[in-house]
Legacy VTK file of the C-alpha trace (Angstrom):
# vtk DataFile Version 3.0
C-alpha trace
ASCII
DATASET POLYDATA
POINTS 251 float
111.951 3.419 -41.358
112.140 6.763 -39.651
109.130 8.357 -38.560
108.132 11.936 -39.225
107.037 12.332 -35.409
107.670 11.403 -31.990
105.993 7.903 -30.686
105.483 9.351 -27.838
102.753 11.695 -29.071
100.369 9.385 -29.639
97.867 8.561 -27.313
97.609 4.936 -25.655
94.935 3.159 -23.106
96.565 0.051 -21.741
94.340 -2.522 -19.502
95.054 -5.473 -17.381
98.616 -6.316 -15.706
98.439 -10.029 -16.143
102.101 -11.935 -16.225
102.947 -14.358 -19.099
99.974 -13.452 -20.823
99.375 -11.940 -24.292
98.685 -8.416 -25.068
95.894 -7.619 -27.620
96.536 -4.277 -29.674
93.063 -2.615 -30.825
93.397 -0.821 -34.274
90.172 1.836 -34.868
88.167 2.227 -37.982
88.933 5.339 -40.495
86.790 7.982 -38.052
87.412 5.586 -34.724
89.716 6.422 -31.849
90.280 5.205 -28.085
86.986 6.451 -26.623
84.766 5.050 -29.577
85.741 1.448 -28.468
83.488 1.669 -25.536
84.090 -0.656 -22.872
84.480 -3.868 -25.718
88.439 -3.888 -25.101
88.215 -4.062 -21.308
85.308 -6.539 -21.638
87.612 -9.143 -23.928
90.599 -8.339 -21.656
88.657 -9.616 -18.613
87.198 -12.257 -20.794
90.383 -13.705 -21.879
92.956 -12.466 -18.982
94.613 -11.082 -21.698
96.729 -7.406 -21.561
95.321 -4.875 -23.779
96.456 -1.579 -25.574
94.274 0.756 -27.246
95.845 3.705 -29.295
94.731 6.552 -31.298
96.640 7.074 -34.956
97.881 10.034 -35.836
95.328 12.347 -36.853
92.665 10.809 -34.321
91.521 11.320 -30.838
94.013 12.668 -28.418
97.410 12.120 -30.711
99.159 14.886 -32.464
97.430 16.111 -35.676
98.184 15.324 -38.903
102.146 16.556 -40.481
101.443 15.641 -44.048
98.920 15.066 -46.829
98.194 11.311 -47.080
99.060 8.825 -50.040
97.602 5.771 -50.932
100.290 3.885 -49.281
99.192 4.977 -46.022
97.516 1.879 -44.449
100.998 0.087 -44.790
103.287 3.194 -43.395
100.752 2.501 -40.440
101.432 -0.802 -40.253
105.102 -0.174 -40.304
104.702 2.619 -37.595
102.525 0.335 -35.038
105.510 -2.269 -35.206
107.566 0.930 -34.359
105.204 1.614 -31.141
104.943 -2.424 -30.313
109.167 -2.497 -29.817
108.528 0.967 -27.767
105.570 -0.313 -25.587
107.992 -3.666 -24.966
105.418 -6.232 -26.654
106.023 -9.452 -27.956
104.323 -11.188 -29.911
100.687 -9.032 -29.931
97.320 -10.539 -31.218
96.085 -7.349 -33.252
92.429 -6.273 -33.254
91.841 -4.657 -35.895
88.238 -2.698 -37.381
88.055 -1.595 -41.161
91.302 0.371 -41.692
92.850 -0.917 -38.611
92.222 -4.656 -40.088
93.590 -3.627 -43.217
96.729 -2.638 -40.858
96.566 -5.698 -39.143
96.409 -8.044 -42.154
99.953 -5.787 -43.502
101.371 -5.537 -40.438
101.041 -9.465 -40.361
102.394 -9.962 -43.644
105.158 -8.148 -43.409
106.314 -9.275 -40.071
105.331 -12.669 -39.600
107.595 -13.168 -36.779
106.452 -10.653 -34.885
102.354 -11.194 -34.309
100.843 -14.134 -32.557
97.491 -13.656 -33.879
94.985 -11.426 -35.791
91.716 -10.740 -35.574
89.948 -8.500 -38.115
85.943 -6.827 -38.835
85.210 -5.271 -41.829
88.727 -5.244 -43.031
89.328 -3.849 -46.544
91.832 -5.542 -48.962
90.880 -3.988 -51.961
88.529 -1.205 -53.359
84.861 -2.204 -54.052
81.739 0.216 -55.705
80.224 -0.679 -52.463
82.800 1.119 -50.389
83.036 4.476 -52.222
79.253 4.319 -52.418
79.121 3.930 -48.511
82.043 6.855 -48.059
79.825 8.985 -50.493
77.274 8.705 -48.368
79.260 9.485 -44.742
79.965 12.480 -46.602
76.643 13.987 -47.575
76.437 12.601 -43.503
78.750 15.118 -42.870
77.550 17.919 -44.610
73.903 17.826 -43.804
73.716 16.283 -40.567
75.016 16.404 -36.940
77.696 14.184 -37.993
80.599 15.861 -37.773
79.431 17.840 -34.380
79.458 13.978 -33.013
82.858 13.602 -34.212
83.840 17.043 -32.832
83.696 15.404 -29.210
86.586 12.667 -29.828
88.748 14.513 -32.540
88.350 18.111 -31.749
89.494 20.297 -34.033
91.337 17.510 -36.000
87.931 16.780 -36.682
87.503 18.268 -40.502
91.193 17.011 -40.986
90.511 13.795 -39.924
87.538 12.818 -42.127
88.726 14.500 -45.125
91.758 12.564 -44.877
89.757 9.487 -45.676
86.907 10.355 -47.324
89.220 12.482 -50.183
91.902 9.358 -50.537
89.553 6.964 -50.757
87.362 9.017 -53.561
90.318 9.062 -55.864
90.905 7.859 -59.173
94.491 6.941 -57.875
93.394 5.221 -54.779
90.566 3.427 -56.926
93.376 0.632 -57.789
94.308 0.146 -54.136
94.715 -3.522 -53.428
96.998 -5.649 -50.714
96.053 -9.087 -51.665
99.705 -9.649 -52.833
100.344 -9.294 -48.731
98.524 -11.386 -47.874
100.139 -14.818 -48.973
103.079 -13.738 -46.296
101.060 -13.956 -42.931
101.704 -17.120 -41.083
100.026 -16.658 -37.855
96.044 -17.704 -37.231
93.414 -15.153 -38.413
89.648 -14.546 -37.557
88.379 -12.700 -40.519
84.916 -11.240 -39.382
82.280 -9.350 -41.574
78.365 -8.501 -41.128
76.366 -9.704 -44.402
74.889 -6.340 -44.476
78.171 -4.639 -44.322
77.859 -1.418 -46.038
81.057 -0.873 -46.987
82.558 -4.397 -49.009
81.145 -7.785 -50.181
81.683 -10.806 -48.367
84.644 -10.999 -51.188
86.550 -9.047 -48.728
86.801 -12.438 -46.829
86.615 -15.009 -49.266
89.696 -13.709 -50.920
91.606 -13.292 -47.613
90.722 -16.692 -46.470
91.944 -18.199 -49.944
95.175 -16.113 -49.827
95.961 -17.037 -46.173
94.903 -21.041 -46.927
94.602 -23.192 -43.152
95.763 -20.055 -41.224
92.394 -18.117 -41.582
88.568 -18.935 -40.069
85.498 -16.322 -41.444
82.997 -15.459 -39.405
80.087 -13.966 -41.220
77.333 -12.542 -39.312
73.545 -12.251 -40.568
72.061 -9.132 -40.133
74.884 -6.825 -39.020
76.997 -4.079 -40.717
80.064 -2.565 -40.741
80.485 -2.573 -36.368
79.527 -6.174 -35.936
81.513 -5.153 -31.817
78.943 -2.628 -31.639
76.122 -4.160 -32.868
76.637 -7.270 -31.633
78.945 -7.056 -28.622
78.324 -10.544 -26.451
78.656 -12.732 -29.970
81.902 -11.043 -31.140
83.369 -11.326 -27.128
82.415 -15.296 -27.347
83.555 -15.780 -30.320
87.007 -13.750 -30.511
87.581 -15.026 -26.720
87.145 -18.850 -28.068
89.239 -18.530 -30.880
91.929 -16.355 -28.650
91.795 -19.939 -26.364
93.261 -22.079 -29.200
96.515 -19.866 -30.360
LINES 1 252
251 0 1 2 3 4 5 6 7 8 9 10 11 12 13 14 15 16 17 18 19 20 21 22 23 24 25 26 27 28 29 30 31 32 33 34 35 36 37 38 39 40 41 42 43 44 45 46 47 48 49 50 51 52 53 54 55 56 57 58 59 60 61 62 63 64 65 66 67 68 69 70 71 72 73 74 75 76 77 78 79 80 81 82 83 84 85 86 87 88 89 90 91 92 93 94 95 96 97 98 99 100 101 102 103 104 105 106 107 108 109 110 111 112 113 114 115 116 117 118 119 120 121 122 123 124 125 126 127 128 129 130 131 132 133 134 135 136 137 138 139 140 141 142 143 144 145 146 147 148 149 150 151 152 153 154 155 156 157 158 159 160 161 162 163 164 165 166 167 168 169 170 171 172 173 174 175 176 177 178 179 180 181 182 183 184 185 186 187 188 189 190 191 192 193 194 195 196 197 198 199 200 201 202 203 204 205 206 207 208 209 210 211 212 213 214 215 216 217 218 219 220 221 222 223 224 225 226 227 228 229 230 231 232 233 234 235 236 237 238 239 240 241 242 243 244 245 246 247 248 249 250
């Protein structure tokens, strides 16, 4: 595929210079970018001696803004594009790390490459639209329109900022996108998974992971935390840095 855009205009964050080792590629959440990972990429870097690269999508952060009006395709044309930037960065073989839209990424991008991705590991990834996920994006939106939301986004996105969250709250709210669903993916991926969700994840059912684990058969291990949301890396940093480090050890 061609894409609409020069790779180069996307912002990257790349940690640790260790030979022979694996690089881990960190996908952000529908509102994330670079800066909102806090320190947790450097800290599982160090913890694992593996490279890391962190990267903001278009639309996000410090990349180039937006060149077109999204379709409900677009979690796999972002998938296709961050094979595009692994070739360009000169990565083989990446584990991918990805949070809510960036695990939705990760699971495609590992479905339709299969050769090309050691490992994935995923939190709060999406494979298919729930009540509980347009009730939760409902809600970031009357965020956004009566609180200091958008002011806290202001500070990573700038003036993508209004772009940015309309993007996803909009395609997500529509009757079209409603039907959105990548289990048929998911059958493809043959590398190891860690498919992580918080029980009180406000945004999907712990059907999220039950039918990715099914579709992927041996290949995939759940982790399902008690008493943690949609940020189980924020909310519960040292747990998710044990237990993505131990199951980085065995792949």
């Amino acid at each position: 595929m061609t894409t609409p855009y020069n790779l180069e205009q996307i912002a990257t964050y790349k940690i640790g210079n260790y030979k022979n080792k694996p690089t881990i590629i960190f996908l952000h959440d529908s509102l994330g970018c670079i800066e909102l990972w806090r320190d947790f990429p450097e800290k599982l870097s160090n913890l694992t001696k593996c490279n890391a690269i962190v990267y903001d999508r278009q639309g996000y952060g410090k990349s180039l803004p937006f060149t077109k009006d999204r379709d409900v395709n677009y979690l796999e044309l972002e998938a296709d594009i961050l094979m595009q930037l692994i070739s360009l960065w000169g990565v083989e073989k990446p584990i991918l790390f990805g949070h809510s839209d960036g695990g939705s990424i990760a699971l495609i991008a590992a479905a339709k490459y299969p050769n090309k991705i050691k490992a994935i590991i995923t939190e709060g990834a999406h494979i298919f639209v729930e009540d509980i996920t347009l009730n939760g994006i409902n809600n970031a939106i009357e965020l956004y329109k009566t609180t200091n939301l958008k002011s806290k986004l202001k500070k990573y996105h700038g003036t993508k900022t209004d772009t940015m969250f309309w993007a996803w709250a909009k395609t997500w709210t529509t009757k079209k996108f409603k039907n959105w669903n990548i289990e048929h993916f998911l059958p493809h991926i043959e590398c190891k998974s860690l498919v992580i969700q918080g029980e009180d994840d406000e945004y999907g059912t712990l059907n999220q992971v039950y039918n990715t684990i099914k579709a992927t058969k041996t290949l995939g291990k759940k982790l399902i935390l008690p008493n943690i949301k949609h940020t189980p890396h924020k909310e519960n940093p040292d747990l998710i840095l044990k237990e993505t480090a131990a199951f980085i050890a065995t792949i």
